[in-house]
Backbone as a chain_set.jsonl record, in Angstrom:
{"seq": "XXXXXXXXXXXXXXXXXXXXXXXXXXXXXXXXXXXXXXXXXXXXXXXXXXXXXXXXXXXXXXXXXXXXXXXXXXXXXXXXXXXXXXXXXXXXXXXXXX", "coords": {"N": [[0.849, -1.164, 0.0], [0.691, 2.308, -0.905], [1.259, 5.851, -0.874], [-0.028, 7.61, -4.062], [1.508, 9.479, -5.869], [0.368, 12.808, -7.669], [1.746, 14.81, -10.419], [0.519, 16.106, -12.239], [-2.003, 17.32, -12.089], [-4.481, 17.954, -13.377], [-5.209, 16.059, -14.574], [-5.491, 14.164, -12.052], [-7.164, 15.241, -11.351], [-9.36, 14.11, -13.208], [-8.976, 11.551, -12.477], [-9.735, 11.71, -9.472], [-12.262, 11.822, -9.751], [-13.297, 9.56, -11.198], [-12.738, 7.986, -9.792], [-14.916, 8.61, -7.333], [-17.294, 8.65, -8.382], [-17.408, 5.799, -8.885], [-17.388, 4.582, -6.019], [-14.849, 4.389, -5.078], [-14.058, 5.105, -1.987], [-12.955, 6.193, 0.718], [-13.78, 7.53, 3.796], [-12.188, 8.934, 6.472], [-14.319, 8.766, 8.694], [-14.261, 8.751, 11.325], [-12.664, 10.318, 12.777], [-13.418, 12.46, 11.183], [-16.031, 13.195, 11.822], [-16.125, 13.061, 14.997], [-14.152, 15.459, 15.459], [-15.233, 17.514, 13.45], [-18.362, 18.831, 11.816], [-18.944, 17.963, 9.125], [-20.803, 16.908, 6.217], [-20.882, 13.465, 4.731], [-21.775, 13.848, 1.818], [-21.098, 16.623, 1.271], [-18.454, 16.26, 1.396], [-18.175, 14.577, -0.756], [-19.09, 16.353, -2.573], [-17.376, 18.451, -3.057], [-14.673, 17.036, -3.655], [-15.891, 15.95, -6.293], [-16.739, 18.89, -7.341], [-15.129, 20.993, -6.455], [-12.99, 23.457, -5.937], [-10.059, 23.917, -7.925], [-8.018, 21.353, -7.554], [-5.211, 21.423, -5.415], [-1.681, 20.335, -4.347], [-0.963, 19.618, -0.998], [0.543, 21.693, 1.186], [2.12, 20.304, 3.123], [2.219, 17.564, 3.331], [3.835, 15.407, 1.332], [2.052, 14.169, -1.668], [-0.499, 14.674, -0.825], [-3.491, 16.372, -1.082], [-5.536, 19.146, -1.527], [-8.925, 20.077, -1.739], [-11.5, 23.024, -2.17], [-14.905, 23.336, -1.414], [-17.627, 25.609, -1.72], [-20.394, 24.109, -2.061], [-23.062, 23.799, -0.976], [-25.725, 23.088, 1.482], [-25.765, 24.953, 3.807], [-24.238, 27.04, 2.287], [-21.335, 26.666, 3.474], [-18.085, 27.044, 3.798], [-15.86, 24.187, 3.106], [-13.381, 22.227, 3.421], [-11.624, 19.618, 2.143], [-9.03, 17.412, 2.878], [-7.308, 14.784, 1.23], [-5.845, 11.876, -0.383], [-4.675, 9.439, -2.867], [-4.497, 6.668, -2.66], [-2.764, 3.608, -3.265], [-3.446, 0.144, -3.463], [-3.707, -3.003, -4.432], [-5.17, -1.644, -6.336], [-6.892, 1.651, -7.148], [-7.798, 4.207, -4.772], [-9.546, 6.702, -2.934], [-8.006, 8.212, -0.275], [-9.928, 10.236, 2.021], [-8.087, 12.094, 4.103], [-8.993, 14.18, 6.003], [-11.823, 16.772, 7.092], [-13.205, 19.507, 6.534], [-14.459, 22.944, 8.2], [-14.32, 26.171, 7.235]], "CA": [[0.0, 0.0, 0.0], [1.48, 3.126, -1.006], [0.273, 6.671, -1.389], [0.199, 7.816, -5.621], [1.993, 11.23, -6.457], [0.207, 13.203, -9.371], [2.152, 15.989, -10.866], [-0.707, 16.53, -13.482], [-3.462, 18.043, -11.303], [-5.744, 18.077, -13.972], [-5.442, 13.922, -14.617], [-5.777, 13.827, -11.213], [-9.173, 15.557, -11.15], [-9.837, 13.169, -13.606], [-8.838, 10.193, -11.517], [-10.746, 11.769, -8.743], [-13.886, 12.19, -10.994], [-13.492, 7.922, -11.673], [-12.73, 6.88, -8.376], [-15.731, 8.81, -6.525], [-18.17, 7.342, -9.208], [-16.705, 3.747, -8.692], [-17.504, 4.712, -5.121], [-13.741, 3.8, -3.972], [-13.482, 6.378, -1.444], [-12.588, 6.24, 2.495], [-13.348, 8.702, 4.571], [-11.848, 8.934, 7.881], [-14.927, 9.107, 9.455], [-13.915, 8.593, 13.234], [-11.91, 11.483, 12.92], [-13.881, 14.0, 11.185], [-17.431, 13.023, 12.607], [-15.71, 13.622, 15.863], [-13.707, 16.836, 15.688], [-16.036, 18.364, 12.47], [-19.345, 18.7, 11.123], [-19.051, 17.673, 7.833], [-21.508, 15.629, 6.418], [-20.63, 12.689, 3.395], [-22.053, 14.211, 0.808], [-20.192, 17.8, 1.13], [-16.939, 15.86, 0.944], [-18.124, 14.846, -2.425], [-19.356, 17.392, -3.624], [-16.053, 18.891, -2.69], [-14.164, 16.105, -4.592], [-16.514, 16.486, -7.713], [-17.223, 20.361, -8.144], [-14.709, 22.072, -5.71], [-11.813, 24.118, -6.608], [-8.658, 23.137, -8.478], [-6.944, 20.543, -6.768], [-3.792, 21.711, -4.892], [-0.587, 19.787, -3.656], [-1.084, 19.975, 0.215], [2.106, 22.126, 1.653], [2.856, 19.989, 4.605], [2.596, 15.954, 3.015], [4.171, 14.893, -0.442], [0.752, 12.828, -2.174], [-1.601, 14.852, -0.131], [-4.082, 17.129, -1.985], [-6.941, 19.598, -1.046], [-9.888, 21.284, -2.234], [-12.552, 23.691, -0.81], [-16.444, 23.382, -1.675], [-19.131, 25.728, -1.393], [-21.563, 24.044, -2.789], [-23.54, 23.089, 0.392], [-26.653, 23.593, 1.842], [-26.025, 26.259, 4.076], [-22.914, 27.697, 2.026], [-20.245, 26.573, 4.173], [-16.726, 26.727, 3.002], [-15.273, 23.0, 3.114], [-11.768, 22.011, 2.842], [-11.327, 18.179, 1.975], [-7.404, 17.025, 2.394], [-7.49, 13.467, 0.782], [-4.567, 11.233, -1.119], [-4.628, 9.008, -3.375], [-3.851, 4.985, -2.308], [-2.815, 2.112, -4.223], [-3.55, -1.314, -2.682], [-4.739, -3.959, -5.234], [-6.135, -0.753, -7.08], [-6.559, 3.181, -6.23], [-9.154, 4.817, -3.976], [-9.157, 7.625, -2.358], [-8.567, 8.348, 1.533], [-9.907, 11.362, 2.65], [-8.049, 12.163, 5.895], [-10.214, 15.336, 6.804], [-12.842, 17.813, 5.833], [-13.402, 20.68, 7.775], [-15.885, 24.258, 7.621], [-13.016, 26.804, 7.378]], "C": [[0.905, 1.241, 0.0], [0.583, 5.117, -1.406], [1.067, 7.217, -3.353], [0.208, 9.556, -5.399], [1.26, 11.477, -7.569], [0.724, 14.62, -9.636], [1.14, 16.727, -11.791], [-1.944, 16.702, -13.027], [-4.531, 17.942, -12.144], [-6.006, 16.872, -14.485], [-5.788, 13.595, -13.409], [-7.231, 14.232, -10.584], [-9.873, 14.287, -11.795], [-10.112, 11.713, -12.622], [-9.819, 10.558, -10.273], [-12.485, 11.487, -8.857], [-14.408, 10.658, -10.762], [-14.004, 7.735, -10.434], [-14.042, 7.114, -7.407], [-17.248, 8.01, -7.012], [-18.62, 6.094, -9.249], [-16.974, 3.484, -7.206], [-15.968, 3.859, -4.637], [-13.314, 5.269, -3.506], [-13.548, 5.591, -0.133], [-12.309, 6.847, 2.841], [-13.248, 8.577, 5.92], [-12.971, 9.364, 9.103], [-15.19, 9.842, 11.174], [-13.268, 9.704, 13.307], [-12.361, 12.63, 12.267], [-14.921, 14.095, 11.453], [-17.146, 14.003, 14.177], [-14.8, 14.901, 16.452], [-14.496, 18.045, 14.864], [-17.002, 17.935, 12.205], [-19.806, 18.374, 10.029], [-19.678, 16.642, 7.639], [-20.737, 14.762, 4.989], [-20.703, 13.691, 2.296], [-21.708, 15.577, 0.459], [-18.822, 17.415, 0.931], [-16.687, 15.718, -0.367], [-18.453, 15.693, -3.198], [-17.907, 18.045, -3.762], [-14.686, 18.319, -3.957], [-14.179, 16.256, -6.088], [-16.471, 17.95, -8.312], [-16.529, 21.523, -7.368], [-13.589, 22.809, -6.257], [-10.671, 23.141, -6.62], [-8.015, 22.607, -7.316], [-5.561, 21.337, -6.24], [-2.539, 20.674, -3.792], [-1.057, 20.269, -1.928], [0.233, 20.507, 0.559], [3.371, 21.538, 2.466], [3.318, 18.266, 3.963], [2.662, 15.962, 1.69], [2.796, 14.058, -0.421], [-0.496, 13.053, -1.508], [-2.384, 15.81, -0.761], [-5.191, 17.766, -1.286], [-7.568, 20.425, -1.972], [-10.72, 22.172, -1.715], [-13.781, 23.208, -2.001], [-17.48, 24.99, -0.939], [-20.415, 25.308, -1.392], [-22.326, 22.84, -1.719], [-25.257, 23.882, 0.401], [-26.254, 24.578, 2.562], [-24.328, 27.1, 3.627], [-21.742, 27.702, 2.724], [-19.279, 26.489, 2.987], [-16.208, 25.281, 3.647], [-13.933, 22.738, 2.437], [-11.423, 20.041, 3.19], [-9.406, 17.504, 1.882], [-7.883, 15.193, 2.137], [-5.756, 13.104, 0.048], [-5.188, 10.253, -1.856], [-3.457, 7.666, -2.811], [-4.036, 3.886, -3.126], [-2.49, 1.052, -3.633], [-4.322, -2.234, -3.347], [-5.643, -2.861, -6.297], [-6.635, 0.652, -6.266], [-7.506, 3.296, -5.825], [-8.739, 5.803, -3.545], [-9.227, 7.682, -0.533], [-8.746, 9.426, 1.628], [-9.003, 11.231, 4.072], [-8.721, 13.093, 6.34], [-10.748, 16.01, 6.116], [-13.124, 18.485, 7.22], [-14.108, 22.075, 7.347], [-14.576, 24.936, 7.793], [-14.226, 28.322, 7.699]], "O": [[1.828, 1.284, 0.813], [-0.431, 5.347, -2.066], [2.243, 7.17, -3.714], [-0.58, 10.419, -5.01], [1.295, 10.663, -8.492], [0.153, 15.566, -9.094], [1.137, 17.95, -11.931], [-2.921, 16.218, -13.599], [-5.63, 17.831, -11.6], [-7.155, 16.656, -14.869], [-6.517, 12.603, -13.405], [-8.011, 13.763, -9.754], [-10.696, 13.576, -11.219], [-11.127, 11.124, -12.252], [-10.703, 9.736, -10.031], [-13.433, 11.091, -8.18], [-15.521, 10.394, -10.306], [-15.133, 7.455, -10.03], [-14.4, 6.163, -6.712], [-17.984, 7.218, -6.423], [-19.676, 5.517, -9.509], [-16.863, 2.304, -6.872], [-16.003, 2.847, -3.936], [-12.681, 6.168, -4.059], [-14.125, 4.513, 0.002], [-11.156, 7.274, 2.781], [-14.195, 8.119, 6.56], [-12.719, 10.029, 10.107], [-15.796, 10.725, 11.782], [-13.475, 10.157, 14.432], [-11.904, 13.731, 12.575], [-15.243, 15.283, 11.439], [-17.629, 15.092, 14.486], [-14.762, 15.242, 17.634], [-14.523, 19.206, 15.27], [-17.072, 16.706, 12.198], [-21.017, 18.44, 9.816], [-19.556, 15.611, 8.3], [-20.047, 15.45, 4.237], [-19.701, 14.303, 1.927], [-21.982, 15.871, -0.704], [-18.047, 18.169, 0.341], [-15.787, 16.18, -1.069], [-18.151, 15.791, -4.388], [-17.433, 18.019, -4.898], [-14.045, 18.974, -4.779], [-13.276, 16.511, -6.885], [-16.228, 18.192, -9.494], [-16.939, 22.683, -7.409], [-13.397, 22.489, -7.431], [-10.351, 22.174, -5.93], [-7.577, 23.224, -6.344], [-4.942, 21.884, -7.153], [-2.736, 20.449, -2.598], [-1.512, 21.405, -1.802], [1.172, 19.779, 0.235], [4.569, 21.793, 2.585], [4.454, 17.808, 4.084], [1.791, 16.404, 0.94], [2.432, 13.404, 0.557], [-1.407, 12.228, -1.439], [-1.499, 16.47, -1.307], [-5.83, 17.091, -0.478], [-7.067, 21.226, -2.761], [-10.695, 22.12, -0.485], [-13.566, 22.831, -3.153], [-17.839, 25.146, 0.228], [-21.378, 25.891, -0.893], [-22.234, 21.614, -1.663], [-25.765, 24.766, -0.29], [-26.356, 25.569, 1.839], [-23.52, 27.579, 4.422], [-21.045, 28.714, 2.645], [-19.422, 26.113, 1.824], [-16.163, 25.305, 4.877], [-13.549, 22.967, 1.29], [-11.094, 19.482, 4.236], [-8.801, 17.252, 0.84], [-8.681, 14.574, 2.842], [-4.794, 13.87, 0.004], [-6.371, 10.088, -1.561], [-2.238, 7.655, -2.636], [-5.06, 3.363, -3.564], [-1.335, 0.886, -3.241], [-5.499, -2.389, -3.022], [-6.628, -3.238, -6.931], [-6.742, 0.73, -5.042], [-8.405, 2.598, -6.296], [-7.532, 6.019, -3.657], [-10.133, 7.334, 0.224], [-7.742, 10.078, 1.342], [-9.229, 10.394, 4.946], [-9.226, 12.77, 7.415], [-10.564, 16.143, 4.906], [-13.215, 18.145, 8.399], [-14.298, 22.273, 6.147], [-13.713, 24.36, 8.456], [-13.766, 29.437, 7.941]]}, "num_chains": 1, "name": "protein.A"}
């Protein structure tokens, strides 16, 4: 199991695009249930329709986006990676209202 680097942000939307579709996602529930409000379906939206992907600053293979596109207009910030184990998925590790 390894996490997947993408230098090509905009293949990697793509790949995001597949994988949420294909429903291979894992989101760290236990950990953002319990420190944040975020519900499922703002993560994806997040995923699907949020702003350009960006390299995370702090972890090589870590990526975030924000969302508005919520019911009550929250700003959402999804950090996720990209994991290959028998085939890619995504892990969210957090989502948070900024």
């Amino acid at each position: 199991m390894y996490r997947v680097i993408y230098k090509d942000l905009g293949k990697l939307r793509e790949i995001v695009t597949k994988l949420v579709y294909e429903n291979r996602l894992v989101v760290q529930e236990r950990h953002i249930r319990s420190l944040h409000e975020v519900k499922g379906f703002e993560i994806i939206y997040a995923l699907l329709y949020g702003t350009p992907i960006k390299p995370d600053k702090e972890v090589e293979g870590r990526y975030v986006t924000w969302s508005k596109f919520t019911k009550e207009k929250k700003l959402i910030r999804v950090i996720f990676e990209i994991i290959n184990s028998d085939g890619e998925y995504i892990n969210v590790v957090s989502a948070f209202e900024e």
